[in-house]
N, C-alpha and C positions, 0 to 999 in steps of 0.2 A: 332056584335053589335057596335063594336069601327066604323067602318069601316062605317056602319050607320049611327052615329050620327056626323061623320069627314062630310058623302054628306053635310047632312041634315047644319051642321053648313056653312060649305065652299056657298053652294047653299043661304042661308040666308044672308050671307056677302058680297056676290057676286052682290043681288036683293036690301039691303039695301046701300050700299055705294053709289051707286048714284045717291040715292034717297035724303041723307042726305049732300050730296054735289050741288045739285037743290036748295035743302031746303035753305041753306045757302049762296047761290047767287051766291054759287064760276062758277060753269060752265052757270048759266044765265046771271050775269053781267060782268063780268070778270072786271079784276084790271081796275083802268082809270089810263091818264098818271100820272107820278111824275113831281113834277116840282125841279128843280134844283136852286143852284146859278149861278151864271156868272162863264163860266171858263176863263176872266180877272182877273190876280194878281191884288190885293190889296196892297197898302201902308199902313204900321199900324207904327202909331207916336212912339216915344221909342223903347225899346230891350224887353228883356226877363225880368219880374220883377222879377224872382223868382233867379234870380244871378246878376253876376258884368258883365255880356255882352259876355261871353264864354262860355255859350250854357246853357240847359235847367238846369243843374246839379240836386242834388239830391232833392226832395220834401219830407215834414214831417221827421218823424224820424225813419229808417230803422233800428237801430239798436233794437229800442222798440219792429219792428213787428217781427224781425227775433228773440228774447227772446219769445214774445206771440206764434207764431209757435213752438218751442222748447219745451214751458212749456205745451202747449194741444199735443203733439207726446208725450212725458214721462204719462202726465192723461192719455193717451191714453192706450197706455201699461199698465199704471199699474191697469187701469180699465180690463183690458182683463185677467189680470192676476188673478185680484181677482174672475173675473165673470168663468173663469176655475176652481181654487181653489174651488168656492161656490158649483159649479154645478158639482163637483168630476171628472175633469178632458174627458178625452179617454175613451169609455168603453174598456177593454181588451178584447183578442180573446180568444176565448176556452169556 
């Protein structure tokens, strides 16, 4: 019976996918080109706004997100812990 219904699904999967790949234009119309920018460098006025001219340095406040990461790993955990606790742990063997 498994073996049956493995044909019968693979055979279905097989007759629909490229049907629903027609459908969808991918093998009738296929991609058109991309268009790009110039690959000539640009001059851009000024430096880096976000420092004093010696390279991109840090943006926003890292130390805030490296606390909000810390403080959702510890919810984390202690959510697991409780949802163990609740739900009576391991069943035991025997």
């Amino acid at each position: 019976m498994r073996r049956t219904a493995f044909a019968v699904a693979l055979a279905l999967g097989l007759v629909i996918m490229p049907l629903t790949a027609t459908r969808s234009g991918l093998t009738t119309f296929g991609p058109g080109p991309a268009a790009a920018a110039s690959p000539a460098p640009t001059t851009i006025s000024g430096g880096d706004p976000r420092s004093a001219g010696e390279g991109p340095g840090l943006v926003g406040t890292p130390v805030v997100a490296v606390g909000v990461v810390v403080i959702l790993g510890v919810a984390a955990a202690l959510a697991t812990l409780a949802w163990v606790r609740l739900t009576g742990g391991r069943p035991r063997p025997g």
